[in-house]
C-alpha positions as CSV (number, residue, x, y, z in Angstrom):
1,X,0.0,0.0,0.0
2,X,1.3,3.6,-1.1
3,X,0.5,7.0,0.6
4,X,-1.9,7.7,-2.2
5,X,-3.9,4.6,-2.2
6,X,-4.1,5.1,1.5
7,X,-5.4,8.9,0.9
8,X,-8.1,7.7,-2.1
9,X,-9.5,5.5,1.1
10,X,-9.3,8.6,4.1
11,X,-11.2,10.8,1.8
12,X,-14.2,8.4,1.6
13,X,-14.6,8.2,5.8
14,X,-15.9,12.0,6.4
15,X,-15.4,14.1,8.9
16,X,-17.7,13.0,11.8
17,X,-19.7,9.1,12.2
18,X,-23.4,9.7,13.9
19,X,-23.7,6.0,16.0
20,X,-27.3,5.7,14.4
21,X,-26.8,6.8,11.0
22,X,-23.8,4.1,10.9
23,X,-25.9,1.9,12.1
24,X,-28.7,2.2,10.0
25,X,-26.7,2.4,7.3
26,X,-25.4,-1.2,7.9
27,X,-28.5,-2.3,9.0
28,X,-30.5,-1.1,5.4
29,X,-27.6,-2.8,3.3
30,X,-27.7,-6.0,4.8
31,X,-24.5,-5.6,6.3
32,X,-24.5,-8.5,9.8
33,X,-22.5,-6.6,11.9
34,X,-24.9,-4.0,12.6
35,X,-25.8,-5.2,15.5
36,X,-22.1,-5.1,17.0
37,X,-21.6,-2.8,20.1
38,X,-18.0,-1.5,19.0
39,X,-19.9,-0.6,15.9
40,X,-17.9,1.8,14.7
41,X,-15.1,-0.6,13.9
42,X,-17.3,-2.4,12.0
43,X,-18.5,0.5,9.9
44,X,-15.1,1.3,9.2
45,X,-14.9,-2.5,7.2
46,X,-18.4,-1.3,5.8
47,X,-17.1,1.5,4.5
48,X,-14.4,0.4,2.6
49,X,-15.7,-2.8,1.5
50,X,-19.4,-0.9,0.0
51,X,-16.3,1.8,-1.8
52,X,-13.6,-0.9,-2.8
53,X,-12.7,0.1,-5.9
54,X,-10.7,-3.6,-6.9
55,X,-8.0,-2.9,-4.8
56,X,-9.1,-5.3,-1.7
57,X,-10.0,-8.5,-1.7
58,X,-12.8,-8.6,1.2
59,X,-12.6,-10.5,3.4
60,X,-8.9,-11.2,3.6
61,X,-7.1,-14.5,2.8
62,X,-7.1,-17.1,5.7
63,X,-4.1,-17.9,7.6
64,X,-4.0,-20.6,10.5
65,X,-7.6,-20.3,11.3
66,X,-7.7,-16.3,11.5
67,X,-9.4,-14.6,8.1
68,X,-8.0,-11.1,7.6
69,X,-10.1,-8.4,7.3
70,X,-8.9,-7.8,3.6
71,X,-5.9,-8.6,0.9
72,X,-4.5,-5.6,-0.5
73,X,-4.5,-7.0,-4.1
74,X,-1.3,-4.5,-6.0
75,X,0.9,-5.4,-2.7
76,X,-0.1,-8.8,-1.7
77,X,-0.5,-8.0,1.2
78,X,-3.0,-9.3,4.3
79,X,-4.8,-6.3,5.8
80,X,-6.7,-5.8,9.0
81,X,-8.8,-2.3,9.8
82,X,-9.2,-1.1,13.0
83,X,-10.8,2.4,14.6
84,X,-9.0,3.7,17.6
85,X,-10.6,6.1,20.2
86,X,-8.1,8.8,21.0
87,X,-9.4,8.7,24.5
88,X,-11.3,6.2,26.8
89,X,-14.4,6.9,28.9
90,X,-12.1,8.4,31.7
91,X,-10.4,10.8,29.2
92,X,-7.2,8.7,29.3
93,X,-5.3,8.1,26.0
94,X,-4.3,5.0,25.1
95,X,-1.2,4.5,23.1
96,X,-2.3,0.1,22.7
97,X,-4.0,-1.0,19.5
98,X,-5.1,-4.7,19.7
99,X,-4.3,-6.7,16.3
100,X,-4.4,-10.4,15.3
101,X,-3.6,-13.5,16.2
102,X,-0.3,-13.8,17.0
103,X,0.6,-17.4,15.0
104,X,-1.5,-16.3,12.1
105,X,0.4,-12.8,12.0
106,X,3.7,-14.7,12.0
107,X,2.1,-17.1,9.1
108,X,1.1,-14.0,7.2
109,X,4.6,-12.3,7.6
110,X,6.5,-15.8,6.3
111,X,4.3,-16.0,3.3
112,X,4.3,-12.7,2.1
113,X,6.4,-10.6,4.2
114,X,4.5,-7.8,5.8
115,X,1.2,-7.8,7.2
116,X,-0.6,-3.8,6.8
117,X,-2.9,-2.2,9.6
118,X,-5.2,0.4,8.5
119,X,-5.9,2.5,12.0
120,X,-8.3,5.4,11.9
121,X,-8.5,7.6,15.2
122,X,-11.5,9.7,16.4
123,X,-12.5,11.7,19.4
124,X,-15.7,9.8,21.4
125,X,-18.7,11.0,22.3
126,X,-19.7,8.2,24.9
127,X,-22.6,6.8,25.8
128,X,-23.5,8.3,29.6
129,X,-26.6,8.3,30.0
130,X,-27.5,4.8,28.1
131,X,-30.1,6.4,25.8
132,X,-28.2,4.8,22.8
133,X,-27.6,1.3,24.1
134,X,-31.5,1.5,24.7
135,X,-31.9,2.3,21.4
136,X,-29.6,0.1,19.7
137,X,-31.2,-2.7,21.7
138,X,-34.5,-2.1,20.4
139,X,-33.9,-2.6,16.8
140,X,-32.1,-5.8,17.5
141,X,-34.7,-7.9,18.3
142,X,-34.5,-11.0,20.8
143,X,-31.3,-11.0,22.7
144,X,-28.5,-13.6,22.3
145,X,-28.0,-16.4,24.6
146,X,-24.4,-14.8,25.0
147,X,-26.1,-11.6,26.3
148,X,-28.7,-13.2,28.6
149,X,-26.0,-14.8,30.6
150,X,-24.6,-11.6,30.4
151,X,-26.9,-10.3,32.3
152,X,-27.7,-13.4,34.4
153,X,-24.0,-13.0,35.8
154,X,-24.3,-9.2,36.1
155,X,-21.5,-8.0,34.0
156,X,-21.3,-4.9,33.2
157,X,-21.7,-3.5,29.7
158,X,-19.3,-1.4,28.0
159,X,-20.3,2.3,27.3
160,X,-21.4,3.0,23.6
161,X,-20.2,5.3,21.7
162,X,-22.7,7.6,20.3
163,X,-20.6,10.2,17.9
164,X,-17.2,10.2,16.2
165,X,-14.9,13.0,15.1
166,X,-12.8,11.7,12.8
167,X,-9.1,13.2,13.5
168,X,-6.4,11.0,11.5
169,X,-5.2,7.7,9.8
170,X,-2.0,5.8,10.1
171,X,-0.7,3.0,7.9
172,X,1.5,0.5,9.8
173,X,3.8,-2.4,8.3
174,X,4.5,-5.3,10.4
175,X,7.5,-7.9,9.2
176,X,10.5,-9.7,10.5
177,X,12.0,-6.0,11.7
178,X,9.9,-4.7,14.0
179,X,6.7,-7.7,15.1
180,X,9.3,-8.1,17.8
181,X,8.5,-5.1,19.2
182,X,4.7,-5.8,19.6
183,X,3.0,-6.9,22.8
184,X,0.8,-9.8,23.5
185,X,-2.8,-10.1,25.1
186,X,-5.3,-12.5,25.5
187,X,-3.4,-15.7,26.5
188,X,-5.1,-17.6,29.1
189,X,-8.3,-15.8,28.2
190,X,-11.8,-17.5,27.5
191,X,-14.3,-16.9,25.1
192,X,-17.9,-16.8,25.7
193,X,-18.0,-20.9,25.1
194,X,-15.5,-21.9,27.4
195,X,-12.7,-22.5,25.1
196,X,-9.4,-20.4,25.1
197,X,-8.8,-18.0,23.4
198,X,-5.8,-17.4,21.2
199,X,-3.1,-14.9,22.1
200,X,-3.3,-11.6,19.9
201,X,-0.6,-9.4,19.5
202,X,-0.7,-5.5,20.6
203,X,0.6,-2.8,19.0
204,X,2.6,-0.4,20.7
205,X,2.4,3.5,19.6
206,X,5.5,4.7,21.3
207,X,7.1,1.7,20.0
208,X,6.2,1.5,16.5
209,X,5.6,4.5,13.9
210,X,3.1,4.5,11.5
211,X,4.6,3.8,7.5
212,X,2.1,6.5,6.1
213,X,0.1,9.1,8.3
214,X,-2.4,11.7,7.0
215,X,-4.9,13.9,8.7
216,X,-8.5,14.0,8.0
């Protein structure tokens, strides 16, 4: 991926994302992860997969279990997309991005020698009253099992985000010189079924800079 490409994708994202219009929006085209609750992450895939212009291949190639989120087709290269809040619900910034799975990153990087991460960062507007995640709860219909034993265990449920001011995208380039330098999560983790989870790698902000960045 070149600075350009990257730019003929930034332009497409806007300025600001309104939580309901983004989720309406998936919601009309049929996209399934409109009922997600990080659903701007989500939108961001939706986005460039409803604008692809034959330069991804969506979804991604799979590697070890773990599908990509794309396959940048002039590069060969295994993509994933991810949206980053500039600031948590406490105001605190955090410098972490979570990635991929950490054997299929290091499959990805042995077959074709990088793996890209598309990041674009935006300034919350959060959720704290819990209008929104009454009203994204009413279009969804019955409630998962995964959610009722949510609830049946009383854990608590992340706060929404209801707006997004788009500030900036960076372009990252993992390979043999630098996934060294990422962090891992997850290991010893369970998912939602019992099993265990496999360990992700993190991605570092003061470690590792960004190949392209561009303001929005």
């Amino acid at each position: 991926m070149n600075h350009k490409e990257l730019l003929h994708y930034a332009c497409l994202f806007g300025e600001d994302w309104d939580g309901k219009e983004a989720i309406l929006d998936m919601k009309n085209n049929n996209y399934n992860q409109w009922k997600q609750m990080e659903w701007a992450g989500f939108y961001l895939q939706f986005v460039i997969q409803t604008y692809n212009e034959n330069h991804f291949m969506i979804p991604g190639k799979t590697i070890n279990k773990t599908t990509f989120d794309a396959h940048w087709i002039s590069s060969n290269t295994p993509i994933d997309v991810k949206f980053h809040s500039n600031f948590d619900t406490k105001g605190k910034h955090n410098r972490r991005i979570p990635l991929n799975d950490c054997l299929a990153m290091e499959e990805a990087i042995d077959i074709y020698g990088s793996v890209g991460v598309i990041v674009l960062f935006g300034d919350p507007v959060y959720d704290n009253s819990g209008d929104f995640k009454l009203w994204h709860d009413s279009i969804k219909g019955e409630k998962s099992n995964y959610v009722k034993q949510a609830e049946l265990d009383n854990k608590n449920s992340r706060v929404r985000k209801t707006l997004i001011n788009l500030t900036h995208t960076h372009y990252y380039s993992i390979d043999e010189s630098n996934i060294e330098l990422l962090d891992g999560f997850q290991k010893g983790m369970v998912n939602s079924n019992g099993n265990l989870r496999n360990e992700k790698y993190m991605l570092d902000m003061n470690k590792i800079s960004p190949k392209f960045l561009m303001e929005i």
